[in-house]
C-alpha positions as CSV (number, residue, x, y, z in Angstrom):
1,X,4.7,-10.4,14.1
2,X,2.2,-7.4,13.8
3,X,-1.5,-8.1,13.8
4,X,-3.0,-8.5,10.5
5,X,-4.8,-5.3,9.3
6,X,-6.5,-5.2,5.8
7,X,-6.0,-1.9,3.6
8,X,-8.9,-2.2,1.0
9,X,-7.7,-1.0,-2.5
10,X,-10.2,2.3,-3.7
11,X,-9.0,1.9,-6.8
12,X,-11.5,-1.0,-6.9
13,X,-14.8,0.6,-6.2
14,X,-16.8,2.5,-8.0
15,X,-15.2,5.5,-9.3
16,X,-18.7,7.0,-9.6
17,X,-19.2,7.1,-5.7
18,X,-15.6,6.8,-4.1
19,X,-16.8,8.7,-0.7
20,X,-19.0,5.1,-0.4
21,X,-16.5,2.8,-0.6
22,X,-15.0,4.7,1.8
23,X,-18.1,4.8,3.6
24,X,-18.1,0.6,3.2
25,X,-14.7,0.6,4.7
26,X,-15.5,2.1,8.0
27,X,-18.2,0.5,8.3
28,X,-16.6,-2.9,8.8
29,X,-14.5,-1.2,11.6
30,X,-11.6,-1.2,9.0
31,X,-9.1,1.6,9.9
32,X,-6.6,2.0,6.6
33,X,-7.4,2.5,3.3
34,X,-5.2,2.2,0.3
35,X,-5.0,4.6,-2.8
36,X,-3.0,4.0,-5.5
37,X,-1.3,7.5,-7.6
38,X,-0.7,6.5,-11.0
39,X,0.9,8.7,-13.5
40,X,0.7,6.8,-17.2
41,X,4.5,7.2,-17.0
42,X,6.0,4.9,-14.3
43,X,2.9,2.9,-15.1
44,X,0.4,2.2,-18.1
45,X,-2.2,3.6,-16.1
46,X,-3.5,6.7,-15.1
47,X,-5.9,7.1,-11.4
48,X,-6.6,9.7,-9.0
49,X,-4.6,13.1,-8.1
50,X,-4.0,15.0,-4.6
51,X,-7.9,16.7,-5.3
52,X,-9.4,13.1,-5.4
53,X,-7.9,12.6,-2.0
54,X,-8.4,15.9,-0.4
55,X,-12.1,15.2,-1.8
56,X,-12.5,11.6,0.0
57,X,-10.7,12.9,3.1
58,X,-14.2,15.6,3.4
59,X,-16.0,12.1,3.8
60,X,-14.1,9.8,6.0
61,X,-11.7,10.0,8.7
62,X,-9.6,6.2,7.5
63,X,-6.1,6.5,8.0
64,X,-5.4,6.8,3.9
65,X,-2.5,4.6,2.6
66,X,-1.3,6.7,-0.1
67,X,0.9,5.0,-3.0
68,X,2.8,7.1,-5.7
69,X,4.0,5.0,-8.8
70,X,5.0,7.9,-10.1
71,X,8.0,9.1,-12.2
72,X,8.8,11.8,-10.1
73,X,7.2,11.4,-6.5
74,X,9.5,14.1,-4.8
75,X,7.5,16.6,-6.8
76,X,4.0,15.1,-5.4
77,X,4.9,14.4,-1.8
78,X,4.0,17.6,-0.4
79,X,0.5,18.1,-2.2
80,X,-0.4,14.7,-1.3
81,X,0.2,15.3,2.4
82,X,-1.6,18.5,2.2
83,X,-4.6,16.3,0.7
84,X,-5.1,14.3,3.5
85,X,-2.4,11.5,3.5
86,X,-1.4,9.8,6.4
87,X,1.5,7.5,5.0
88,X,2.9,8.1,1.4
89,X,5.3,5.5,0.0
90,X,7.5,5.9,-2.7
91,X,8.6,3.7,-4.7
92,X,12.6,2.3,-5.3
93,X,13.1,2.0,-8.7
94,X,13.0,5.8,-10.1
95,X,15.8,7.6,-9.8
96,X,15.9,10.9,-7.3
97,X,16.7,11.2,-3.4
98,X,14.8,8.3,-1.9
99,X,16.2,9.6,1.5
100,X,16.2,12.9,1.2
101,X,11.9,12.2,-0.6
102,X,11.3,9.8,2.9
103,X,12.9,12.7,5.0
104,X,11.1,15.2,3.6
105,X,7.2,12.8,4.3
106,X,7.9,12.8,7.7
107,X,8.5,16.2,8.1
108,X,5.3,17.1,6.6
109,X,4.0,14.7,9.4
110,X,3.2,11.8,7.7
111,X,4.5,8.4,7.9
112,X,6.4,7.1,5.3
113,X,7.1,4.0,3.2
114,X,9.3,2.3,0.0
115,X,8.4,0.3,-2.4
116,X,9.2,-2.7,-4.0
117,X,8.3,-4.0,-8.1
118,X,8.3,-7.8,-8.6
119,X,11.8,-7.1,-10.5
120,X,13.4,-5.3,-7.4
121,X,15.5,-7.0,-5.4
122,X,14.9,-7.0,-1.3
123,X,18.4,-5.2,-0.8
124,X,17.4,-2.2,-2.7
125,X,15.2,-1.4,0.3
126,X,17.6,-2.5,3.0
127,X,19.5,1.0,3.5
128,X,15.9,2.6,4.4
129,X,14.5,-0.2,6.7
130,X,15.4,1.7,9.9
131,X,13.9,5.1,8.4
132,X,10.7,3.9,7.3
133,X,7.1,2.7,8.7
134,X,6.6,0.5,6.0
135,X,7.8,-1.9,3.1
136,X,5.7,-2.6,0.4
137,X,6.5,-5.5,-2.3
138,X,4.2,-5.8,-5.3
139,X,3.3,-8.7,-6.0
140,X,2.1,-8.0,-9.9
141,X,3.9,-5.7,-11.7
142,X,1.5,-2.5,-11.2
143,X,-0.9,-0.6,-12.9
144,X,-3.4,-2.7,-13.0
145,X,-5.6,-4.3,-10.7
146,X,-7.4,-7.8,-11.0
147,X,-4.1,-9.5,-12.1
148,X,-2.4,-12.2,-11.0
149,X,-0.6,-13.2,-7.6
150,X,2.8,-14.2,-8.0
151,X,4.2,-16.6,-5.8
152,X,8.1,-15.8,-6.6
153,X,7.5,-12.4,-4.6
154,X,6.7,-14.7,-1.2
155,X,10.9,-15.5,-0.7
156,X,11.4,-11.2,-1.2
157,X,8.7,-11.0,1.7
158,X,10.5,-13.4,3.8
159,X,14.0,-12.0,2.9
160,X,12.2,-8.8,4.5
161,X,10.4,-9.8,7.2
162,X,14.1,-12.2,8.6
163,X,16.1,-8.5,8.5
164,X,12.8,-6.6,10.5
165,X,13.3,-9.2,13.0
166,X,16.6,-9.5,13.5
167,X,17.5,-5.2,13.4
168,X,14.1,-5.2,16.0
169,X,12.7,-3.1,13.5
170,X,8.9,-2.2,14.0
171,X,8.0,-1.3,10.0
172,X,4.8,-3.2,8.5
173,X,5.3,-5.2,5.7
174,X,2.4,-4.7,3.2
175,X,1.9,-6.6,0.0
176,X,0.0,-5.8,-3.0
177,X,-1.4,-7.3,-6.0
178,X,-3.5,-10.2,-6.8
179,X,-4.0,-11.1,-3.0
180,X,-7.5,-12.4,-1.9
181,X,-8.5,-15.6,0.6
182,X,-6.7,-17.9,-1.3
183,X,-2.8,-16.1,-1.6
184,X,-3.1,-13.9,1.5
185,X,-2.3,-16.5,4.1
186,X,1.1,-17.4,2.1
187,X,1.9,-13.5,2.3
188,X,1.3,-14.1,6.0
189,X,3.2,-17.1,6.4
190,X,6.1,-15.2,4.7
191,X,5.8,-12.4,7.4
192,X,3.4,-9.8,5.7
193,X,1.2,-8.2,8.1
194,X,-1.0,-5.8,6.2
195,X,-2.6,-6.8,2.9
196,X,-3.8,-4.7,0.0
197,X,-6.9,-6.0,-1.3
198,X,-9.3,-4.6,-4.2
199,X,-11.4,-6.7,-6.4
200,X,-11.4,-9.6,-3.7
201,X,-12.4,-7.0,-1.3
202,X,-15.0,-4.3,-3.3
203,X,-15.9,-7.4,-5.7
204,X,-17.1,-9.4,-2.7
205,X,-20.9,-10.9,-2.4
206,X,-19.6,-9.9,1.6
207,X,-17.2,-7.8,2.0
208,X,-17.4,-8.4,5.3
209,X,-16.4,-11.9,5.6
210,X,-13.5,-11.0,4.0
211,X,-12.6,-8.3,6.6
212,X,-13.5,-11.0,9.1
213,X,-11.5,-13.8,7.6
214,X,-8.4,-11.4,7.5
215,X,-8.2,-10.9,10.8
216,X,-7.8,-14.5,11.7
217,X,-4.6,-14.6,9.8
């Protein structure tokens, strides 16, 4: 199993002052950051576009975890990578060229990953599992943060996790949505390896403990 890494959620600090949660996350010695594209379409929520990360990317050299719950996120992949991403996942359930959208991040020379809502079985991601660098399963349905973990998702991540290990396959398997000190170390258990936190994380009297207690996972 990969090493735990932590990929602090942006969405959850101050919108005012973005470059210093940034700033926050670096600071701990944290290397990924996660930043969630919403459109108001695919979900009831609307967040930042490619300028807010070509903006944060003039303030911090993180390796930026870039999400697109987006209707349409073949038409987005290219200004995003131009922005500053350094993975972009996609998510399963729209429909468009999922292989031909993944093909197309790579070649802009990013890495690229799919994505999974609570509804979505495991086997809609199975035919990409050799052609991506990550698997994300949502464990809320998104749009917003601060919501609750659900603990059905945990038998999706172990579904996921059995098939990495027995193809030999070297993607990470990220969960997001509602995890914290409490639900992370079930994730784990399951087989997750990198962990999307935001209000647990940005909310924190210590942020860094929480960095700190991550990594013993």
């Amino acid at each position: 199993m990969l090493a735990p890494l932590l990929a602090p959620s942006i969405l959850a600090s101050d919108h005012a002052n973005l470059a210093a949660g940034a700033r926050l996350v670096g600071s701990l010695g944290l290397q990924w950051l996660h930043v969630d594209i919403m459109d108001g379409h695919f979900v009831p929520n609307l967040t930042f576009g490619p300028q807010t990360v070509a903006a944060l990317r003039k303030h911090s050299a993180l390796f930026f975890d870039v999400h697109l719950m987006l209707d349409e996120p073949h038409r987005f992949v290219e200004p995003f990578a131009q922005a500053g991403a350094n993975l972009i996942s996609i998510h399963a359930e729209p429909a468009y060229d999922h292989a031909a959208t993944l093909a197309r991040i790579r070649a802009l020379g990013c890495q690229c990953g799919l994505v999974l809502n609570p509804g979505t079985p495991a086997a809609a991601a199975e035919p990409f599992l050799s052609s991506v660098d990550l698997v994300l399963v949502m464990t809320v349905q998104p749009g917003f943060g601060g919501q609750t973990f659900r603990h059905d998702m945990l038998p999706k991540i172990a579904q996921l996790g059995r098939w990495r290990s027995e193809r030999g396959l070297g993607f990470r398997l990220e969960v997001d949505g509602g995890v914290d000190l409490a639900t992370g170390p079930a994730c784990r258990a399951a087989g997750a390896d990198t962990f999307v936190i935001g209000t647990a994380f940005f909310g924190a009297p210590d942020p860094a403990a929480v960095a700190r207690a991550i990594a013993t996972w």
